[in-house]
C-alpha positions as CSV (number, residue, x, y, z in Angstrom):
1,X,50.8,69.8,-1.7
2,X,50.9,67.9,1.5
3,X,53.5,65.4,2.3
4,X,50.5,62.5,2.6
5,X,49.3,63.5,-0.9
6,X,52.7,63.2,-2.1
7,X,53.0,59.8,-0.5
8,X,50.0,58.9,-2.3
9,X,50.7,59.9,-5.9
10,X,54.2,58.1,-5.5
11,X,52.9,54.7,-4.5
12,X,50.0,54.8,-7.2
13,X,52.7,55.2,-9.5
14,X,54.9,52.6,-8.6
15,X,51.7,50.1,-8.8
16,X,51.1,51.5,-12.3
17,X,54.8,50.8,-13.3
18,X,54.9,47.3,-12.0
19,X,51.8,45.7,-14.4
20,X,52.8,43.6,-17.2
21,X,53.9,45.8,-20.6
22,X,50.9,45.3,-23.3
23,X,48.1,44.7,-20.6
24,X,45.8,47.0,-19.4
25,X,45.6,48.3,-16.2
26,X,42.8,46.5,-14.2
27,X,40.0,48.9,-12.8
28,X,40.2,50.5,-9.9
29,X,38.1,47.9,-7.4
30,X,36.1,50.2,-5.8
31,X,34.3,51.7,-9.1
32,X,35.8,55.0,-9.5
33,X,36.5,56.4,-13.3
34,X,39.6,55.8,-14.7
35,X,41.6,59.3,-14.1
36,X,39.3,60.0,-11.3
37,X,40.8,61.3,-8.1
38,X,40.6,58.4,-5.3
39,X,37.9,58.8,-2.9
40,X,40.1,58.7,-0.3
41,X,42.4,61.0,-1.5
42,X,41.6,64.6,0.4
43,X,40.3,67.0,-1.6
44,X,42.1,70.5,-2.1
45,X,42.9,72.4,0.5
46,X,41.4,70.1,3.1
47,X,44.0,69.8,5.7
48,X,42.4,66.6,8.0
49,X,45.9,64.4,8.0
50,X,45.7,61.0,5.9
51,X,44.7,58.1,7.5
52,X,47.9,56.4,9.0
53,X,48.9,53.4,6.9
54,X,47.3,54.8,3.8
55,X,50.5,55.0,1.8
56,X,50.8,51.4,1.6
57,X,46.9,50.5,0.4
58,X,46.2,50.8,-3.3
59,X,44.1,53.2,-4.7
60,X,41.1,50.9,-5.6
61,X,41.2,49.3,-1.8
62,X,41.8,52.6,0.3
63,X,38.4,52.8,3.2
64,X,37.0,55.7,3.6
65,X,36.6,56.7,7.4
66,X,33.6,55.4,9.1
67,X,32.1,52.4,10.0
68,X,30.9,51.3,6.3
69,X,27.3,52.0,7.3
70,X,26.5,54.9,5.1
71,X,28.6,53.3,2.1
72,X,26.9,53.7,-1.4
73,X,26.8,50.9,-3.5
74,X,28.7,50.8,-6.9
75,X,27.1,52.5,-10.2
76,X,26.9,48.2,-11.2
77,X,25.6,47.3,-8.0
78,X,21.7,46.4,-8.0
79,X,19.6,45.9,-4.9
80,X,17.4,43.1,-3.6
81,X,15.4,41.7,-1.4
82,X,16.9,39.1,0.8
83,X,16.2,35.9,-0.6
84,X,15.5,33.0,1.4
85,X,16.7,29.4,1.3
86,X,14.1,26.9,0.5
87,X,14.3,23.0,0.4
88,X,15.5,21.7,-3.4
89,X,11.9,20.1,-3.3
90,X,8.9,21.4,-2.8
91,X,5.9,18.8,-2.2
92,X,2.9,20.2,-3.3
93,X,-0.7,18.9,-2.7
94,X,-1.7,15.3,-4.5
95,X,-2.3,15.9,-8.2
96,X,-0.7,19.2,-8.7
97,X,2.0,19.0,-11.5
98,X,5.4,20.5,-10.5
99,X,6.5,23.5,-12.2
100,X,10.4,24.2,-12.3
101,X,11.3,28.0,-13.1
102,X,14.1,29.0,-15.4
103,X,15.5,32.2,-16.1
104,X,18.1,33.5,-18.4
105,X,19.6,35.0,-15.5
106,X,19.8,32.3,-13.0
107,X,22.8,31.6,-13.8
108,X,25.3,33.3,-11.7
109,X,28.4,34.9,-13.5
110,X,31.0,32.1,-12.5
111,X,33.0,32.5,-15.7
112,X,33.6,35.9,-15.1
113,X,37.1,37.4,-16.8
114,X,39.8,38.9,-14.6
115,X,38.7,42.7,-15.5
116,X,35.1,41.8,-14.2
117,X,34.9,44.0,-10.9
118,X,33.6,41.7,-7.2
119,X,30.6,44.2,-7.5
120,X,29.5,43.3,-11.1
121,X,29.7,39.7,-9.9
122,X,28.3,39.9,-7.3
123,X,24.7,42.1,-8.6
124,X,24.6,39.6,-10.8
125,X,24.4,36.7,-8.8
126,X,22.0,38.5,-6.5
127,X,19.9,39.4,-9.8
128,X,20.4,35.3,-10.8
129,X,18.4,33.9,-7.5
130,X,16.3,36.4,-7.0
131,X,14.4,36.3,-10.7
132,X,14.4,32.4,-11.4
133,X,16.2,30.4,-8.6
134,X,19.6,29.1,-8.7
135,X,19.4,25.1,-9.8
136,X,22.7,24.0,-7.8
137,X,21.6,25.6,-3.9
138,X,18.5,25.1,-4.3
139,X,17.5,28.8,-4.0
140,X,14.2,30.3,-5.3
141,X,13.1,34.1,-5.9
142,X,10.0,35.9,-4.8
143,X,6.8,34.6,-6.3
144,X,8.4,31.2,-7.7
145,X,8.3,27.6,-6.4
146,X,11.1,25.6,-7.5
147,X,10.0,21.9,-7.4
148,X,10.6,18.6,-8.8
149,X,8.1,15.6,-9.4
150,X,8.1,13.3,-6.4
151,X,6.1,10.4,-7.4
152,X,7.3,8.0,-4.4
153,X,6.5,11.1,-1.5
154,X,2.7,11.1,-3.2
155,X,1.8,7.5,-3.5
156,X,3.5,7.4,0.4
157,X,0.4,9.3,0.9
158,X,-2.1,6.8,-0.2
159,X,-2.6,3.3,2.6
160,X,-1.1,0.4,0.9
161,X,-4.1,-1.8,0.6
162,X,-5.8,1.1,-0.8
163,X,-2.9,1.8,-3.6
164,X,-3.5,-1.8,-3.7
165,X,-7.1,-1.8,-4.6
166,X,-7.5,1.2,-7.0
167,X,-4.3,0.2,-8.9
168,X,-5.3,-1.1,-12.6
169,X,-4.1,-4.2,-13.2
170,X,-4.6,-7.6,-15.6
171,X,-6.0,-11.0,-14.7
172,X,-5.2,-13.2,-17.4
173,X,-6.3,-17.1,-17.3
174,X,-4.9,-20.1,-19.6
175,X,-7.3,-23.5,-19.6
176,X,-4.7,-26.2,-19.6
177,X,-6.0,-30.2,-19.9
178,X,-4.6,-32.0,-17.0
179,X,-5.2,-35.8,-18.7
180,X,-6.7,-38.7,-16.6
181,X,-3.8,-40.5,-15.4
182,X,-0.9,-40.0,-13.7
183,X,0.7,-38.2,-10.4
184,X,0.2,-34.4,-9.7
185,X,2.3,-32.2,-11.6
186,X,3.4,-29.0,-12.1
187,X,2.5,-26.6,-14.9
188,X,5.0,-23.1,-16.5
189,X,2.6,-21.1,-18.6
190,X,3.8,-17.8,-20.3
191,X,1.8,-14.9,-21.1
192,X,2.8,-12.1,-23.7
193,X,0.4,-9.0,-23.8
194,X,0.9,-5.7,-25.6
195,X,-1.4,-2.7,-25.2
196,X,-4.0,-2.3,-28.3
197,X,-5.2,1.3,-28.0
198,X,-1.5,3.1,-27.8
199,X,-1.0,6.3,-29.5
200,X,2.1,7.0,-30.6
201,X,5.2,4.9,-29.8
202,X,4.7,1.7,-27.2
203,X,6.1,2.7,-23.7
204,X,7.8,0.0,-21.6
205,X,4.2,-0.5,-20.0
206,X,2.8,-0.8,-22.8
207,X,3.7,-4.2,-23.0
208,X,4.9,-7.4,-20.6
209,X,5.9,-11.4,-20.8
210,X,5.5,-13.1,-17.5
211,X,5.7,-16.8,-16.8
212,X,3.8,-18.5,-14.2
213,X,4.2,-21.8,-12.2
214,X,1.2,-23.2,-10.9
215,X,2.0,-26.9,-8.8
216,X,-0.3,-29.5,-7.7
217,X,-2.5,-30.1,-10.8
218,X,-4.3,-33.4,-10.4
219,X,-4.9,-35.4,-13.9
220,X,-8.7,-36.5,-13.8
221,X,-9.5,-33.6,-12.3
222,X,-11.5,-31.9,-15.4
223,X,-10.2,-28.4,-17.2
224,X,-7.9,-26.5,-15.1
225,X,-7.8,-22.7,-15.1
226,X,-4.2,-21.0,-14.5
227,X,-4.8,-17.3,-13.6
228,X,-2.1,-14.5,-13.7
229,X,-1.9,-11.2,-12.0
230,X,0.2,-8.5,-14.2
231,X,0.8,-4.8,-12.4
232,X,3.1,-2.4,-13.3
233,X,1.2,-2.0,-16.8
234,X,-0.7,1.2,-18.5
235,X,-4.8,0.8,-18.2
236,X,-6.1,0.3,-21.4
237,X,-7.6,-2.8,-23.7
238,X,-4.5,-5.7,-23.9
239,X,-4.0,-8.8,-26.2
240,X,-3.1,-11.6,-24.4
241,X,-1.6,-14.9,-25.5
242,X,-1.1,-18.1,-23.2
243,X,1.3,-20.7,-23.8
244,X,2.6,-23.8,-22.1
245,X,5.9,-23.7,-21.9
246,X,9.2,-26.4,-20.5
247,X,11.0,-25.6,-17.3
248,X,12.7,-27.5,-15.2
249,X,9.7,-27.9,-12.8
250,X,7.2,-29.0,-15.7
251,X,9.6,-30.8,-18.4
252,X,6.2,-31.5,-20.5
253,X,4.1,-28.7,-21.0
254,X,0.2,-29.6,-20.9
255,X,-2.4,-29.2,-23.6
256,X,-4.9,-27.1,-24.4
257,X,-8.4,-27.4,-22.5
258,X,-11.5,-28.3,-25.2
259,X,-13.7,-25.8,-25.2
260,X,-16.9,-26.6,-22.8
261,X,-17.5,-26.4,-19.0
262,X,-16.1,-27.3,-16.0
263,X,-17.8,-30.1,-14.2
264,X,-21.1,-29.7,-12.5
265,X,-22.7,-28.2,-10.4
266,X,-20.4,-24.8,-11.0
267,X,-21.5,-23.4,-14.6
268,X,-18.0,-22.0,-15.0
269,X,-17.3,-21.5,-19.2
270,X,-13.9,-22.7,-21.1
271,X,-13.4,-20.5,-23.8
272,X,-12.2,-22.6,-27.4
273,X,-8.5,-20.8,-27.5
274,X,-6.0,-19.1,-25.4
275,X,-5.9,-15.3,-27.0
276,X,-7.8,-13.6,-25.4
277,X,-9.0,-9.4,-25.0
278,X,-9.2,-8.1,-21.8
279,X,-9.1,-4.4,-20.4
280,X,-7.2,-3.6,-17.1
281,X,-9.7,-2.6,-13.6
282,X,-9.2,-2.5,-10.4
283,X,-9.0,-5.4,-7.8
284,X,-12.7,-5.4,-7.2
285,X,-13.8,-5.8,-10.6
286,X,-11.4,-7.7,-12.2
287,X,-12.1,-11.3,-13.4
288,X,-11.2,-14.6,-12.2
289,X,-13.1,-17.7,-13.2
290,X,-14.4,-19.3,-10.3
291,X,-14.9,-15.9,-8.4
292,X,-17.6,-13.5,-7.4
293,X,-15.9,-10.4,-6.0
294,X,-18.4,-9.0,-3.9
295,X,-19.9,-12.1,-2.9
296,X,-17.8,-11.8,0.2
297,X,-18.7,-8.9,1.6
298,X,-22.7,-9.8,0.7
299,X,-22.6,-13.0,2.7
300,X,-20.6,-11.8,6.1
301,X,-22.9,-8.9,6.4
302,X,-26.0,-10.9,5.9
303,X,-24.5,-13.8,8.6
304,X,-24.3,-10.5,11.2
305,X,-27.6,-10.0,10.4
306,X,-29.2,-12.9,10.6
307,X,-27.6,-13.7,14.0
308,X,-27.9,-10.5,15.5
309,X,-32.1,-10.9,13.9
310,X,-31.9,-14.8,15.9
311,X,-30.9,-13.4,19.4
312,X,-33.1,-10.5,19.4
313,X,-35.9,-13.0,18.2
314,X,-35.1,-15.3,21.2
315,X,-34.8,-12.6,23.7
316,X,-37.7,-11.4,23.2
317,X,-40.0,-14.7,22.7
318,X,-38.9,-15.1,26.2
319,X,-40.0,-11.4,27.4
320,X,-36.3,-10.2,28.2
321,X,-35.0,-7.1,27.3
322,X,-33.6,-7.0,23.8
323,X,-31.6,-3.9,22.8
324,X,-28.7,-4.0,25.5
325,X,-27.9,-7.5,25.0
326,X,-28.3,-7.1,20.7
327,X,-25.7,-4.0,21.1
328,X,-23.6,-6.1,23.2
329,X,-23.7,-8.6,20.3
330,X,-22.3,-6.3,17.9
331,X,-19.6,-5.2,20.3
332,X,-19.0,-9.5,20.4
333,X,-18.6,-9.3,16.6
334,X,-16.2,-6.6,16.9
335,X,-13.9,-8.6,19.0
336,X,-14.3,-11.4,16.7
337,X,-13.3,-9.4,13.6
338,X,-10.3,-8.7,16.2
339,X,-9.7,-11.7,17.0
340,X,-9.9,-13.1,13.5
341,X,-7.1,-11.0,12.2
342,X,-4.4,-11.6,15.4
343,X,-5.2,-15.4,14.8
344,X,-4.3,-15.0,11.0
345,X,-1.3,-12.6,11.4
346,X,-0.1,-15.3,14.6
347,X,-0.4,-18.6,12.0
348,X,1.6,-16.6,9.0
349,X,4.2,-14.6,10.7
350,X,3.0,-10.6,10.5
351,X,0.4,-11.0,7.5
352,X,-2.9,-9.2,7.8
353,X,-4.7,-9.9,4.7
354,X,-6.8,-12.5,5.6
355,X,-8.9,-14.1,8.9
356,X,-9.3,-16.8,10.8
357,X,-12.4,-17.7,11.8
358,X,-11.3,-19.7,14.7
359,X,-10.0,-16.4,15.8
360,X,-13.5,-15.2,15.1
361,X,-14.8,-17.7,17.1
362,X,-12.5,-17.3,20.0
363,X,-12.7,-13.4,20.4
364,X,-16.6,-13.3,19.9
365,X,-16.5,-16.0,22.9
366,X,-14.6,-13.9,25.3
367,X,-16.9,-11.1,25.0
368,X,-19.7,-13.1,25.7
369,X,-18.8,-14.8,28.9
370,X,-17.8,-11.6,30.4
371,X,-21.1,-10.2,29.3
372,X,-23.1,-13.1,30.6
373,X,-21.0,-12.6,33.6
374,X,-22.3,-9.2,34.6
375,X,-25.3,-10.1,33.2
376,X,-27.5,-7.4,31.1
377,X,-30.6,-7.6,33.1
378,X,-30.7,-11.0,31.8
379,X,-30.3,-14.6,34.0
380,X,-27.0,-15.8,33.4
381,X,-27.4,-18.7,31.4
382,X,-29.7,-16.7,28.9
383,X,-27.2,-14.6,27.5
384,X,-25.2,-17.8,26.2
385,X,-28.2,-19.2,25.6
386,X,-29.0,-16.5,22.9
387,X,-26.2,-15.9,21.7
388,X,-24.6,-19.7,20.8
389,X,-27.4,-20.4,18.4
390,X,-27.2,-17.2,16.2
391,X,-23.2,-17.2,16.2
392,X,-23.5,-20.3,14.7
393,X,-26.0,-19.8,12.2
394,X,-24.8,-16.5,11.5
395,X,-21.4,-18.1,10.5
396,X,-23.1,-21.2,9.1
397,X,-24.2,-18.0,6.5
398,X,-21.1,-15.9,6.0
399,X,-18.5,-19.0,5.8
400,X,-20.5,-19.6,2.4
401,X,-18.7,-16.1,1.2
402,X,-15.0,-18.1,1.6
403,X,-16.1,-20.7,-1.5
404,X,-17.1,-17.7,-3.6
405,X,-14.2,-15.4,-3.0
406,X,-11.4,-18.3,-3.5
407,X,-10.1,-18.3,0.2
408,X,-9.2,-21.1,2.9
409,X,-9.7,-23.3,-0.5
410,X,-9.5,-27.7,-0.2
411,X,-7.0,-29.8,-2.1
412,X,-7.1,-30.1,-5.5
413,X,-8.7,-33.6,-6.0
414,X,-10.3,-36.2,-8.7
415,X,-13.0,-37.3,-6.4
416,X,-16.4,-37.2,-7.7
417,X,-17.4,-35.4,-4.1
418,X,-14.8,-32.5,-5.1
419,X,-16.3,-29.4,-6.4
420,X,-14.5,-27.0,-9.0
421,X,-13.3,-24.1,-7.2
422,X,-10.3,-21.6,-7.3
423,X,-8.1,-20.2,-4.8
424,X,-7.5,-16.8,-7.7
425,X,-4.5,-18.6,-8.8
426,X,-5.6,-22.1,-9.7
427,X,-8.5,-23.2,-10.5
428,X,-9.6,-26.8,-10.3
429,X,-11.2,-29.3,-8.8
430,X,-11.0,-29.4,-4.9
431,X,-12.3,-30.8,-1.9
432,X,-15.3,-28.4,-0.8
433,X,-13.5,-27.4,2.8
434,X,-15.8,-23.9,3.0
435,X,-19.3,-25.4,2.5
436,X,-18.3,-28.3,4.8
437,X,-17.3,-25.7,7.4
438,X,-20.3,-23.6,6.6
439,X,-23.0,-26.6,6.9
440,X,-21.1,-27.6,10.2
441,X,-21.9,-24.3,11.7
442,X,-25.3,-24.7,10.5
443,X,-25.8,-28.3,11.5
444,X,-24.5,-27.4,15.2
445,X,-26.2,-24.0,15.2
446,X,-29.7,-25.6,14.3
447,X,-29.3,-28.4,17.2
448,X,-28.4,-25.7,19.6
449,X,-31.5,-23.2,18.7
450,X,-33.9,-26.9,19.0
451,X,-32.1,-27.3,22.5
452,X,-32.9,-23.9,23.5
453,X,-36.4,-23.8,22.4
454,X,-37.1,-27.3,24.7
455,X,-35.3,-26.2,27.6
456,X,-36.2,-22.6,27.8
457,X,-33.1,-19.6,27.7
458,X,-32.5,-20.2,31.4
459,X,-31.8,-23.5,32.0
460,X,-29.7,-23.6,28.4
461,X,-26.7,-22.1,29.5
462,X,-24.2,-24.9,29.1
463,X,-25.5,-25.4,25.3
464,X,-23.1,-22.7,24.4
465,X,-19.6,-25.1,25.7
466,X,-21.6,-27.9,23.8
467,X,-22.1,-25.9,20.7
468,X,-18.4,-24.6,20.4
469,X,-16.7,-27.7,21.5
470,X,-18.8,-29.6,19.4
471,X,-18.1,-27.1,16.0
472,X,-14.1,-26.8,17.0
473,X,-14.0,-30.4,16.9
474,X,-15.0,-30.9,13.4
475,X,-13.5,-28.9,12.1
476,X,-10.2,-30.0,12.9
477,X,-10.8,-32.9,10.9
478,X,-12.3,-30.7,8.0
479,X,-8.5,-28.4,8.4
480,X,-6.3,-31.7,7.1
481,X,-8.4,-31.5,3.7
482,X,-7.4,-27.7,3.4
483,X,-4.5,-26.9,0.7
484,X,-2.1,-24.7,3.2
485,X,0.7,-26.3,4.9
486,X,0.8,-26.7,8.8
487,X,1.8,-24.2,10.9
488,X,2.8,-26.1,14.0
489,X,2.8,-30.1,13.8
490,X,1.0,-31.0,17.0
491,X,-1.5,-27.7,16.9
492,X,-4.8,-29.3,15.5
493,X,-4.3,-32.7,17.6
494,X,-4.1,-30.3,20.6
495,X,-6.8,-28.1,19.6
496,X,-9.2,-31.3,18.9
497,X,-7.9,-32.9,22.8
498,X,-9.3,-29.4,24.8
499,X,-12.4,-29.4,22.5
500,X,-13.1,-32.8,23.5
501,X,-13.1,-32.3,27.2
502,X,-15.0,-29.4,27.1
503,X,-17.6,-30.7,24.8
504,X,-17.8,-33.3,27.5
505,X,-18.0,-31.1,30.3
506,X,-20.7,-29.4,28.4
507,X,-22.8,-32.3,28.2
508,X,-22.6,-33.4,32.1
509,X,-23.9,-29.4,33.0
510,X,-26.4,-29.4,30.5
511,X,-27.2,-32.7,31.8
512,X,-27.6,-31.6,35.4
513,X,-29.1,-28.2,34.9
């Protein structure tokens, strides 16, 4: 026997002599039978010297020579693919339900005993991610996606307004009596609704109690209607219930509205209790007394058209050329729709849901002196000329569209000239401020279109500063009747000067023209 295998045997037995008394020996580490020669021990009668250094290695951790390259794996060793990392959450496309995969051997062996060997472990493991994922890295094995629901990443996805305007929702109204005397006051209403067609046990959307403060209610002012809008609620058919209640903004909690109408000429109904049935829609559809959803839209579109109809009628009366300067038009309206919105997001600080038609107004008018400054095979008066007369009109129509969707809405009022309306929220009685707009524009539209027609579309240039001046200034007096707080003290005074000196400028070129 060789000196090196001598060596060998000695310091193998000394390890075995040094382990506790009553405990098994642990395994050999790199998987070789117990009794089993090494496999690093030489075999017999090979006479290669032993690796310097072996005598004081162990048995189980002795390297055989080489570069590890062509080592086998262990008998408990299994082999797989390389698994790749992936992200803890996987978004999928919108409506696909998330599917998590388990597996009884995701798990790696972390509670593994001392006598387990590093190669059982670590097959396992390997076996663990590459089935059915491993929950705490986040890995996943071939053919599975390992995914959780990610509500807020979809509805990211969706525009705002339009999450908005498909979400189901309530609108719930309470008819309160506002009595005939007194100041205005302020009215806390609560509403309690709870979802008729569950099945099974009630969710927490299945039901709601929201309270509602509604200020400036005018006594004399007829039956008042106090709308709520409730989100955040399954769709389905609710049972509502209404009721007044004391808070420190309305001590005394009105009454009940009698059962009836609201006061002529709108032919809105007061039902005879406040319990009420309703089923949740969208935006577009839902109810509010006093309101005709698509009204809006109706009116706006047929104002374009009616305007766009005027100037094309005008140009061509007068043998002009009509398509070029009708197109321009439309690109006018653009710029007002433009110009509508800036105004409106300028007044309230970075909102966009609304318009201003002054904006309107303003943008439209910029595009049309620069047209009628190049000048579309038309004189340059014409163009104005055209144009002033079916703006007007055109808004006299669409302005209409503000009474019926419950925007830019008056003060809430007992005069007999006040006409019941509602802003969505509250409805009441209030000063008409959108007809008296609309018939403005109408009013100076029709007096521009009989100016035209007398002078003829070239010498009726100036009728369009006449026409604006003449419409901005009115209306500055018709803005302290709306129910919206100023925006700058001194704006509409200042507004109401300029249109005054160009309405009289106006007048001294139409004069001399």
């Amino acid at each position: 026997m060789s000196q090196a295998k001598k060596k060998k045997g000695a310091a193998s037995a000394r390890s075995r002599g040094s382990a506790a008394p009553g405990r098994p020996a642990a395994p050999p580490r790199d998987g070789t039978p117990s009794g089993a020669a090494p496999r690093d021990a030489p075999a017999a009668g090979d006479s290669r010297p032993a690796k310097p250094g072996g005598e004081n290695i162990p048995a189980g951790l002795a390297r055989r020579p080489g570069n590890g390259e062509a080592r086998r794996p262990a008998a408990a060793t299994a082999t797989v693919p390389a698994v790749t990392a992936q992200s803890p959450i996987a978004k999928l496309p919108l409506g696909t339900r998330p599917v998590t995969a388990t597996s009884a051997t995701a798990t790696a062996t972390a509670t593994a005993t001392a006598t387990a060997t590093a190669a059982d472990a670590t097959a396992t493991s390997a076996r663990g991610n590459a089935a059915g994922g491993n929950a705490g890295d986040g890995n996943a094995g071939d053919g599975t996606v390992a995914i959780a629901a990610d509500t807020a990443a979809e509805d990211e996805d969706v525009p705002r307004w339009a999450a908005k305007a498909l979400e189901q929702l309530l609108h719930v109204t309470y008819w309160l009596d506002p009595g005939q005397d007194g100041d205005s006051f302020t009215a806390a209403v609560q509403f309690t609704g709870q979802r008729t067609d569950v099945q099974g046990k009630p969710g927490p959307a299945d039901t709601f109690i929201q309270e509602e403060t509604y200020s400036g209610i005018v006594p004399g002012s007829g039956p008042v209607a106090v709308t709520a809008e409730v989100r955040g609620i399954n769709p389905g058919t609710w049972s509502v219930t209404a009721e007044p209640v004391a808070s420190a903004l309305a001590p005394e909690p009105p009454e009940n509205a009698a059962a009836g109408r609201v006061p002529w000429p709108r032919l809105v109904t007061v039902p005879a209790g406040p319990d009420a049935t309703v089923h949740t829609s969208t935006m577009l559809r839902s109810k509010v007394p006093g309101v005709i959803r698509y009204a809006y839209a109706c009116l706006v579109v047929l104002g374009v058209l009616a305007g766009l109809g005027i100037m094309g009628a005008l140009l061509g009366t007068a043998h002009y050329p009509v398509l070029e300067p009708v197109l321009l038009s439309v690109a006018a309206v653009a710029a007002g729709v433009i110009g509508g919105k800036a105004w409106y997001a300028a007044v309230t600080h970075g909102k966009w849901d609304g318009w201003c038609i002054q904006g309107f107004v303003g943008g439209a008018a910029v595009v049309v002196a620069i047209v009628a400054a190049v000048g579309p095979g038309l004189p340059k008066g014409a163009f104005l000329a055209a144009a002033t007369p079916a703006l007007l009109i055109g808004m006299g129509i669409g302005r209409h569209a503000c009474f019926w969707a419950g925007c830019c809405c008056g003060r809430p009022t007992a005069s007999r000239w006040g006409i019941w309306s509602s802003d969505r929220r509250l409805g009441c009685r209030r000063m008409p401020v959108q007809l008296l707009e609309a018939w403005t524009a109408l009013t100076v539209g029709a007096a521009s279109l009989g100016v035209v027609l007398a002078l003829g579309l070239a010498r009726s240039g100036p009728v369009a500063i006449v026409a604006l001046a003449a419409y901005t200034l009115v209306r500055q007096a018709i803005l302290g009747l709306r129910d919206e707080p100023r925006h700058w003290r001194y704006g509409r005074a200042l507004t109401a000067s300029l249109a005054g000196l160009a309405l009289i400028a106006g007048v001294v070129l139409l004069a001399v023209s």
